[in-house]
Every structure is written in C-alpha cells, then in structure tokens.
N, CA and C atoms as a LAMMPS dump frame, in Angstrom:
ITEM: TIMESTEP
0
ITEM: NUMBER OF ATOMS
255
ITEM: BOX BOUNDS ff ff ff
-5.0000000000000000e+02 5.0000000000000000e+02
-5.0000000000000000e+02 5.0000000000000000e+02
-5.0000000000000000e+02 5.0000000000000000e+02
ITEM: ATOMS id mol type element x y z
1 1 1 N 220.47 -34.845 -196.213
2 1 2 C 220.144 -36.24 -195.986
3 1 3 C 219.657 -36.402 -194.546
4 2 1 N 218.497 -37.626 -194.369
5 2 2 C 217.767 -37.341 -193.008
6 2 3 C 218.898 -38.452 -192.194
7 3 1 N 218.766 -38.094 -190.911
8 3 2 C 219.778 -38.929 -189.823
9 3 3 C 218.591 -40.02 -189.724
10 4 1 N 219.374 -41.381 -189.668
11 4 2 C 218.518 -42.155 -189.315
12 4 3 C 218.438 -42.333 -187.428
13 5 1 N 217.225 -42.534 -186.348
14 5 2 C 217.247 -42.475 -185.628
15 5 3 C 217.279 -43.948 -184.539
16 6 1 N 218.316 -44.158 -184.099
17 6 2 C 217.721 -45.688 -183.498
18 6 3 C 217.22 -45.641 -182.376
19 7 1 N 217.096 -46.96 -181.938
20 7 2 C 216.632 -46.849 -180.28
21 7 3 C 217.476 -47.322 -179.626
22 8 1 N 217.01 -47.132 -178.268
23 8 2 C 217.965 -47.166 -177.212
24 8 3 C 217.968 -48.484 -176.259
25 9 1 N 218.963 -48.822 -176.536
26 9 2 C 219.078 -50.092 -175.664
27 9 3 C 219.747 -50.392 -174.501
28 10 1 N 219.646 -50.997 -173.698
29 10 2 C 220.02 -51.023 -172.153
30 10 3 C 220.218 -52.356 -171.924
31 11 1 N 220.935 -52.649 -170.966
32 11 2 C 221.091 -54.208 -170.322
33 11 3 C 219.791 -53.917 -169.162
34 12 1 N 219.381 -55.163 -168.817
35 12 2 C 218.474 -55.233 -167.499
36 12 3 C 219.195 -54.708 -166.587
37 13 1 N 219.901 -54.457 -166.115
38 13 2 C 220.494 -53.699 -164.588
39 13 3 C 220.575 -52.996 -164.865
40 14 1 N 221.203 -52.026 -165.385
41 14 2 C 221.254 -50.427 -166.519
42 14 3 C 219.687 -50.26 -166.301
43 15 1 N 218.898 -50.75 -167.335
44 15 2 C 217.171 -50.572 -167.165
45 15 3 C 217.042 -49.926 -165.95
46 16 1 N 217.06 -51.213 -165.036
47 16 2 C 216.655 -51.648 -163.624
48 16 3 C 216.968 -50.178 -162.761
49 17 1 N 218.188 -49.665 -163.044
50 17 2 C 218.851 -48.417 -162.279
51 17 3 C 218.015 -47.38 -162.624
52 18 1 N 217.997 -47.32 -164.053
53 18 2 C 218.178 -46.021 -164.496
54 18 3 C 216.49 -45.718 -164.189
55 19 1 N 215.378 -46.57 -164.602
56 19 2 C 214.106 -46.2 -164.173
57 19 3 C 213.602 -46.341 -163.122
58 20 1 N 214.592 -46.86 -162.254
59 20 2 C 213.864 -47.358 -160.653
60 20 3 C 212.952 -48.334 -160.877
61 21 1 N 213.201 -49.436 -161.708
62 21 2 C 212.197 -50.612 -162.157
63 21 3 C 213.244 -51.866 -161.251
64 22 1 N 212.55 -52.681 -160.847
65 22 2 C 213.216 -53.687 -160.325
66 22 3 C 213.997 -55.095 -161.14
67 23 1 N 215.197 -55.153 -161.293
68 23 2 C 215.356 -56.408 -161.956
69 23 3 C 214.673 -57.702 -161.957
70 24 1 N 214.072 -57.885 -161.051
71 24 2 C 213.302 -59.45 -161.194
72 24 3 C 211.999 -59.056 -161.931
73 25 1 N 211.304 -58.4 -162.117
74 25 2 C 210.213 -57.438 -162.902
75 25 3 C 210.527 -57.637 -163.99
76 26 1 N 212.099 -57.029 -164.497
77 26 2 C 212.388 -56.9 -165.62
78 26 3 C 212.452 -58.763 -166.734
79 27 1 N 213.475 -59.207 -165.858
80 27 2 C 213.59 -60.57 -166.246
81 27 3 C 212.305 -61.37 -166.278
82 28 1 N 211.639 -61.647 -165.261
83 28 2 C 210.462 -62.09 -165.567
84 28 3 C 209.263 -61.675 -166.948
85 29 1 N 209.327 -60.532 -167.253
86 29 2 C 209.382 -59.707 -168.462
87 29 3 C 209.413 -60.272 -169.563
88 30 1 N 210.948 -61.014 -169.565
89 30 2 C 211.853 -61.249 -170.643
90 30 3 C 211.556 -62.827 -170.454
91 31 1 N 211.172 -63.265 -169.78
92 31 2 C 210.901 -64.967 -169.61
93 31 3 C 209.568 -65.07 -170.542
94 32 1 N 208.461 -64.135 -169.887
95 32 2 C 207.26 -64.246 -170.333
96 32 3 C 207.257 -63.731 -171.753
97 33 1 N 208.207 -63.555 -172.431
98 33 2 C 208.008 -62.6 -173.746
99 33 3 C 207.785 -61.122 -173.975
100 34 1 N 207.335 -60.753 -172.639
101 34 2 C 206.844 -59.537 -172.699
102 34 3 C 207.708 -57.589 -172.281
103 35 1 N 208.973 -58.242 -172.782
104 35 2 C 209.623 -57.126 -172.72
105 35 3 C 210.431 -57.232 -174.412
106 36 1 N 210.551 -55.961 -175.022
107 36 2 C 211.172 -55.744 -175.997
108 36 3 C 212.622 -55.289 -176.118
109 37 1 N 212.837 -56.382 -176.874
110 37 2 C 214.86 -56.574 -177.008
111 37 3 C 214.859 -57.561 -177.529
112 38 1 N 216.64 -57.944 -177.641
113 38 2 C 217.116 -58.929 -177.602
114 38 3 C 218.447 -59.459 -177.128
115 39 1 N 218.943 -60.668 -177.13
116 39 2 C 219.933 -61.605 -176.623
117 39 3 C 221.129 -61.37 -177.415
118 40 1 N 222.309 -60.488 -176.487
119 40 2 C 223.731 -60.003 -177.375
120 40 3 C 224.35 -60.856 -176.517
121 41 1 N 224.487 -62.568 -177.14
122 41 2 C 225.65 -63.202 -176.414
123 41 3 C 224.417 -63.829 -175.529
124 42 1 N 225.352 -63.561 -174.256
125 42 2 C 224.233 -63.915 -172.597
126 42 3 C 223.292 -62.901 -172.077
127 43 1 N 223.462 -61.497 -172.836
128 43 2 C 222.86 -60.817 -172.424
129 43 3 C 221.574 -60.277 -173.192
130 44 1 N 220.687 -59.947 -172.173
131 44 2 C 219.606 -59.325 -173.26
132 44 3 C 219.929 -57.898 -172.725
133 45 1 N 219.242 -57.381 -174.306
134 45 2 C 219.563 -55.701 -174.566
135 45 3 C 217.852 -55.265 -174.683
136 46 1 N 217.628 -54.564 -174.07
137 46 2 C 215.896 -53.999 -173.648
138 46 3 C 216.127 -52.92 -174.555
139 47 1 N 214.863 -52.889 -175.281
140 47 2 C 214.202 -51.568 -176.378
141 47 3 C 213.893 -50.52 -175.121
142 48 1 N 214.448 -49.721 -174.477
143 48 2 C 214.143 -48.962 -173.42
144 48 3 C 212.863 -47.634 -173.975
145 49 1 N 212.486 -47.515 -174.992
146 49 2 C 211.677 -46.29 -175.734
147 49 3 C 210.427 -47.77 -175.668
148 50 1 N 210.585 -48.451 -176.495
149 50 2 C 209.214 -49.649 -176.145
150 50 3 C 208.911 -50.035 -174.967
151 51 1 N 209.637 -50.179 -173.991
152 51 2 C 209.318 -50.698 -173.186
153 51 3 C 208.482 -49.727 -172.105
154 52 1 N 208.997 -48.168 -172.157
155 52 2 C 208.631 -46.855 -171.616
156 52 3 C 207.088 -47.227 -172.085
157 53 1 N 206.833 -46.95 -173.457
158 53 2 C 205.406 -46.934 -174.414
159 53 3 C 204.413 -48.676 -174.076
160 54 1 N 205.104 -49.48 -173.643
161 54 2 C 204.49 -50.729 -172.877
162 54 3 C 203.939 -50.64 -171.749
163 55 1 N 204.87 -50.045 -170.966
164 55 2 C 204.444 -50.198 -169.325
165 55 3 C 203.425 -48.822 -169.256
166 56 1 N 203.256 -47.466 -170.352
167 56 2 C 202.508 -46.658 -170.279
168 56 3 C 201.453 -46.736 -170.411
169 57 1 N 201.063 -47.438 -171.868
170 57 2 C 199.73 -48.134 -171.894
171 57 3 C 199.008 -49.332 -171.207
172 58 1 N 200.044 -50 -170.158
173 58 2 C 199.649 -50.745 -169.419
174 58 3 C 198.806 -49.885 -168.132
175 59 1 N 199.786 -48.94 -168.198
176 59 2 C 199.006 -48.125 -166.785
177 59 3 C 197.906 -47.77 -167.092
178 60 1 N 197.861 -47.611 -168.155
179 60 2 C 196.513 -46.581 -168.797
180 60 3 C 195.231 -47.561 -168.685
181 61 1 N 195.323 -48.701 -168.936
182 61 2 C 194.552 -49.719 -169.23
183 61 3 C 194.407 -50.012 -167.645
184 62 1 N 194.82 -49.994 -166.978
185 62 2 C 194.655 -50.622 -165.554
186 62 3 C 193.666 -49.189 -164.689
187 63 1 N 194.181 -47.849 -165.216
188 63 2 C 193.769 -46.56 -163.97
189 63 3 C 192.737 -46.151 -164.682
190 64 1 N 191.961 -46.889 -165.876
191 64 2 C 190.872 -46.055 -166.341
192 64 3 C 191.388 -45.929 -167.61
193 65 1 N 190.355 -44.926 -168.598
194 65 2 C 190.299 -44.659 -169.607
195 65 3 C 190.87 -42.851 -169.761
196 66 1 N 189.781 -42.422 -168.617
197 66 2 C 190.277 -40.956 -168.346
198 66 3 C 190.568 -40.461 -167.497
199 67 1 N 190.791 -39.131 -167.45
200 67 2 C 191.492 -38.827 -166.227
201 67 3 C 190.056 -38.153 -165.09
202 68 1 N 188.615 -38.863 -166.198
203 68 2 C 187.556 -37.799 -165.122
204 68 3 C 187.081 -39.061 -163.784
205 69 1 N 187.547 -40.127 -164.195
206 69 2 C 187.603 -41.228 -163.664
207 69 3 C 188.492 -41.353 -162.809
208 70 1 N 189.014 -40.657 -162.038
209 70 2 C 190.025 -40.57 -161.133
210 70 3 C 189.59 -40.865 -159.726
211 71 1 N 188.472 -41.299 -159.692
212 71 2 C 187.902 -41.26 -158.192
213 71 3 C 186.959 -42.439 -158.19
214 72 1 N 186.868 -43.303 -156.998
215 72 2 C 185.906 -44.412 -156.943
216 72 3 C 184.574 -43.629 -156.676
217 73 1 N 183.694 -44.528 -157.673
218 73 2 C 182.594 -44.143 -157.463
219 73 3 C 182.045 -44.026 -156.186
220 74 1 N 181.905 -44.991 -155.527
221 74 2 C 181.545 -45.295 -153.883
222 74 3 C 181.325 -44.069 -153.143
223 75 1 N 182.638 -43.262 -153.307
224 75 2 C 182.969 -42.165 -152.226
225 75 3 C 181.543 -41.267 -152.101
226 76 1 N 181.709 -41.054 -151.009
227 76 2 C 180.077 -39.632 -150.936
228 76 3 C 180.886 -38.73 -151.82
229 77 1 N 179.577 -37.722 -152.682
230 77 2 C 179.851 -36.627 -153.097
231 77 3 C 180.492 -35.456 -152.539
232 78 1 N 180.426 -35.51 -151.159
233 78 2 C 181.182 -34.393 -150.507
234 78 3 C 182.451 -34.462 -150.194
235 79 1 N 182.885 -35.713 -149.997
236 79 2 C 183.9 -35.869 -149.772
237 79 3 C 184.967 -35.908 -151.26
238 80 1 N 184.334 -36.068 -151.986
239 80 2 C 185.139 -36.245 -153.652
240 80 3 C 184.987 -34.361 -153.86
241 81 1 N 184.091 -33.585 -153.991
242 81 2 C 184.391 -31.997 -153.826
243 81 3 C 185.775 -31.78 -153.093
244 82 1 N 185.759 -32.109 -151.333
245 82 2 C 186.668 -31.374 -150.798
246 82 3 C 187.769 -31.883 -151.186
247 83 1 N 188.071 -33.264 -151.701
248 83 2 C 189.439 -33.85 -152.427
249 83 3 C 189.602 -32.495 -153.838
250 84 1 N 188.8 -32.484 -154.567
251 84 2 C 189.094 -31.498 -155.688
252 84 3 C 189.614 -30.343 -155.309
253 85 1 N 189.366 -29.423 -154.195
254 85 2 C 189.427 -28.439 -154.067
255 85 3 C 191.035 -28.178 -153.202
C-alpha cells in the first residue's frame, strides 16, 4: 500500500527562521493572499513546499527566462568575456 505524502507546514516565525525569510515579508504575504496555508485558531500554518515553488518561480520570472541572459546587455563585450572566464 502507497504512503500517502503530506506537506509541510510551519508557523510564520518557524518559516521566518528556518529560511532566513523575514517575518513582515511573510505576513504581508498572508494579508495580500499570496502565501499558501491556513488559519489553525490565531495562527496561520504556511504550505512551506508551495511557498519554496512560489517564491522560485517568482525569481525566475524577475532574473530572466535563462540562464544565457545572465548579463546586461549594455556591458562592452570585453568586459562580459573577462567576467566569464
């Protein structure tokens, strides 16, 4: 029989510690809708695996598409070589 697998849930300060994410980040988050969990009592409990897969594709969406895009265009060509090397 297969184990069923859950996710992992955290209080915001727990979060806050354990990823080096800041609590007011987090809460504000949770004001705007935009953190995954919910309210046990007074507390909210954060989807800590969604929220990892949120803030990842957020980065992704903000630093580019790829990773060949890693450099402002602007820069002279020589100077983007000796960065590579």
């Amino acid at each position: 029989m297969a184990e069923t697998q859950f996710a992992k849930y955290m209080t915001v300060r727990k979060t806050a510690r354990e990823y080096g994410l800041s609590e007011h980040m987090l809460r504000t988050m949770i004001k705007k809708e935009e953190c995954p969990g919910f309210y046990a009592g007074n507390r909210f409990m954060i989807n800590v695996d969604l929220l990892q897969e949120r803030l990842a594709n957020e980065s992704r969406k903000r630093s580019g598409a790829g990773t060949e895009n890693w450099y402002n265009v602007s820069y002279d060509k020589k100077v983007i070589e000796a960065v590579r090397t």
